[in-house]
C-alpha positions as CSV (number, residue, x, y, z in Angstrom):
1,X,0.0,0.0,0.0
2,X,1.3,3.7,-1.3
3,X,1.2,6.5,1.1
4,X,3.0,9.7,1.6
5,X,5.4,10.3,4.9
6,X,4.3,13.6,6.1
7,X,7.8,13.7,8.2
8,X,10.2,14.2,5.1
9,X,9.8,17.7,3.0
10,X,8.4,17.6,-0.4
11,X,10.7,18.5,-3.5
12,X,9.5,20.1,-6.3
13,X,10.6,18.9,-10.0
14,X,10.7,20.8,-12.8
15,X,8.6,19.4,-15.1
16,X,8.2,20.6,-18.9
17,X,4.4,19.7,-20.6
18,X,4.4,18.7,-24.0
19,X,1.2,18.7,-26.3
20,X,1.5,16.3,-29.5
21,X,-1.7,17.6,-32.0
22,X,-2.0,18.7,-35.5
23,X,-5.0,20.8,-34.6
24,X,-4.8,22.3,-31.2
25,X,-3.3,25.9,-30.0
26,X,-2.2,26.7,-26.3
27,X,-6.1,28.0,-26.1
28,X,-7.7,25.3,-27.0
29,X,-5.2,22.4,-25.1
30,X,-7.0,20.8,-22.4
31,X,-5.2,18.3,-22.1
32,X,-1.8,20.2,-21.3
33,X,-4.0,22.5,-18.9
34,X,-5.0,19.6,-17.0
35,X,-1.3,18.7,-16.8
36,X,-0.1,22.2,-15.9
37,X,-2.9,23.0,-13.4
38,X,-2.5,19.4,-11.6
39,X,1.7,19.8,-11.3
40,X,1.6,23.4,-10.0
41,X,-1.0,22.9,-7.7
42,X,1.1,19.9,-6.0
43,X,3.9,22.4,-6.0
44,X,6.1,21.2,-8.7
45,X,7.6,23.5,-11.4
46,X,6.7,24.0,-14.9
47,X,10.0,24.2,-16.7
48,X,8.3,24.7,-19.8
49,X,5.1,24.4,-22.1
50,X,5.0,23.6,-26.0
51,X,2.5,21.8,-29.1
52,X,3.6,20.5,-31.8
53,X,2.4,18.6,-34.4
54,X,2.3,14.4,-35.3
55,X,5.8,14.4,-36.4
56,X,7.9,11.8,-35.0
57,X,11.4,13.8,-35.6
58,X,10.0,17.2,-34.0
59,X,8.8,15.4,-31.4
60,X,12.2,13.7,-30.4
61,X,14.2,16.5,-31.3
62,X,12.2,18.5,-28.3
63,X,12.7,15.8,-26.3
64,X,16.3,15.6,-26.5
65,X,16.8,19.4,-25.5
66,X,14.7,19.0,-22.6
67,X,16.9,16.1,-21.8
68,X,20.0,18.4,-22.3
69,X,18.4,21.1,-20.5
70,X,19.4,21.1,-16.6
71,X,16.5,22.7,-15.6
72,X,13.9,20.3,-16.8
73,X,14.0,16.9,-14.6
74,X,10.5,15.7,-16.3
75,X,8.5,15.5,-19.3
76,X,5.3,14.7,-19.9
77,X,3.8,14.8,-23.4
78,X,0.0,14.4,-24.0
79,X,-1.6,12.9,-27.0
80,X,-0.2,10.9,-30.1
81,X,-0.3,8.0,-28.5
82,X,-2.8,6.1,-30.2
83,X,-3.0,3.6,-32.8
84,X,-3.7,6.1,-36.2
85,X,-1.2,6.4,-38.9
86,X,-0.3,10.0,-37.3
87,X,-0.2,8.6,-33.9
88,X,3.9,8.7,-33.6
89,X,4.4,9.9,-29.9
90,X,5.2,6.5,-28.7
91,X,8.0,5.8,-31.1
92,X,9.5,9.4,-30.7
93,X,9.8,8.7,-27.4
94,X,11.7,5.3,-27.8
95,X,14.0,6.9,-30.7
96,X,15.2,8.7,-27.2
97,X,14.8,6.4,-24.3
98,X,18.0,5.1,-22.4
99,X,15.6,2.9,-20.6
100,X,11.7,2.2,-20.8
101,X,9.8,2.1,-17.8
102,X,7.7,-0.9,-18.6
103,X,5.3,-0.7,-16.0
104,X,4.5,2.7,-16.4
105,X,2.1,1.7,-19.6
106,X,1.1,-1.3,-17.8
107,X,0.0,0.3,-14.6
108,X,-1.8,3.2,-16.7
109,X,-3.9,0.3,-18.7
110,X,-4.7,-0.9,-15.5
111,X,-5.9,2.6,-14.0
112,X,-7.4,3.5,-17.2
113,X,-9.7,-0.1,-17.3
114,X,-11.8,0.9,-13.9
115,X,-12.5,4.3,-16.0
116,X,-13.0,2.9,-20.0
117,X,-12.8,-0.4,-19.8
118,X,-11.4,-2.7,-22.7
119,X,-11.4,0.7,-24.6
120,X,-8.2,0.7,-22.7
121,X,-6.1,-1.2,-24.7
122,X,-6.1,1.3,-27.5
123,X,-3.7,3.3,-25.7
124,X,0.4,3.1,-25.9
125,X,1.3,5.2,-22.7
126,X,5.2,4.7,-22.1
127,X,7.6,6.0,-19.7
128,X,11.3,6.1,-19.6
129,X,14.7,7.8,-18.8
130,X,17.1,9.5,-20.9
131,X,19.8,11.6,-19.6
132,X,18.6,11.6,-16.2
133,X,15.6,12.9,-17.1
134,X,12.2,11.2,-16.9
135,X,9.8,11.0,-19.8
136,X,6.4,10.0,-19.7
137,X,3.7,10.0,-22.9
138,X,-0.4,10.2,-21.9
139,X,-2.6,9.8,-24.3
140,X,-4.7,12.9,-25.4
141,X,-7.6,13.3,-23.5
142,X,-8.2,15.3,-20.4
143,X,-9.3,12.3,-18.9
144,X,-6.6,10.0,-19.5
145,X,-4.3,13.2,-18.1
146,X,-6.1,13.0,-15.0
147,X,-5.8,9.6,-15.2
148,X,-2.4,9.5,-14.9
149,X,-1.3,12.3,-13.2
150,X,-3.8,11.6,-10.2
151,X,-3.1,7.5,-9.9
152,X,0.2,7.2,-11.1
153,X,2.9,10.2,-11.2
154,X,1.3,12.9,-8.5
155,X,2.5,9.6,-6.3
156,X,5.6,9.1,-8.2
157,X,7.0,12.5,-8.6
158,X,6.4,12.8,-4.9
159,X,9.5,12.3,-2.7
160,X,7.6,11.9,0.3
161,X,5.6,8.9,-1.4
162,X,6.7,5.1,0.1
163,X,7.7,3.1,-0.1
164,X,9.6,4.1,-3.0
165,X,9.2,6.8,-5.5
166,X,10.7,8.5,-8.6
167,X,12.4,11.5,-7.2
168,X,14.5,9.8,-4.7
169,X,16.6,7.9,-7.6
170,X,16.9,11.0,-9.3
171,X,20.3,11.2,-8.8
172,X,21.6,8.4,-9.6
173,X,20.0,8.6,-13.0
174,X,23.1,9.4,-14.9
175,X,25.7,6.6,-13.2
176,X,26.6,5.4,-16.2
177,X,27.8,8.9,-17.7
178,X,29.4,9.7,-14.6
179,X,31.9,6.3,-15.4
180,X,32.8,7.0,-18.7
């Protein structure tokens, strides 16, 4: 059972919130507004906000300079992540991964089945780490951002949460650069 240790201090991460849509502007993104309200009102940081459309190199190139960027410990992208010929979110973010989080997709099937149901398995959530930075890919929806945020990385991305969470292995993220 998850709970959060009210003894230890909270840390905020710096989190950067990135829309995947052909057809949306910052005024019409719910999805990204969920994620943005939902991360500053637990106290994290938004690092930074963009859209951009289905393209599979755009989307990875973004992703690698928020990787190279020391001020951006997370991302989260919204959207592209279903099973359409433009859907390309998923493999953008494994042309960048270091290492998947497996579990991450399997966990947010699994939270999004008590919502949807079998309309679940249309989804391709994915997490992973790349430079020391954490990447995680929702699908589109507002829903599915709640979704996740609310049962899976509002838990994660706190460092009070145990018995283990995220932000506690931040640091050691990047042990195998620190070798070479």
């Amino acid at each position: 059972m998850s709970r959060i240790d009210e003894t230890l201090d909270f840390i905020p991460v710096r989190i950067a919130v990135l829309t995947v849509s052909d057809s949306r502007s910052l005024a019409e993104d719910r999805s990204g507004q969920v994620l943005v309200d939902r991360l500053q009102a637990a106290g994290h940081l938004l690092a930074d906000r963009k859209i951009l459309a289905d393209e599979r190199s755009e989307i990875a190139t973004q992703l690698r300079a928020w990787i190279a960027d020391p001020d951006v410990d997370v991302v989260i992208s919204t959207g592209g992540t279903g099973l359409t010929g433009r859907d390309v979110t998923v493999e953008a973010h494994r042309d960048v991964y270091e290492k998947e989080i497996e579990a991450f997709g399997t966990v947010f099937t699994i939270v999004s089945m008590k919502k949807i149901g079998t309309s679940a398995v249309q989804s391709r959530a994915t997490g992973g780490v790349a430079g020391g930075t954490y990447l995680f890919a929702l699908p589109g929806s507002p829903g599915a951002c709640k979704d996740g945020w609310d049962e899976i990385l509002a838990f994660q991305l706190d460092y009070r949460h145990r018995p283990c969470n995220f932000v506690e292995i931040m640091p050691r993220l990047s042990e195998t650069q620190r070798r070479k």
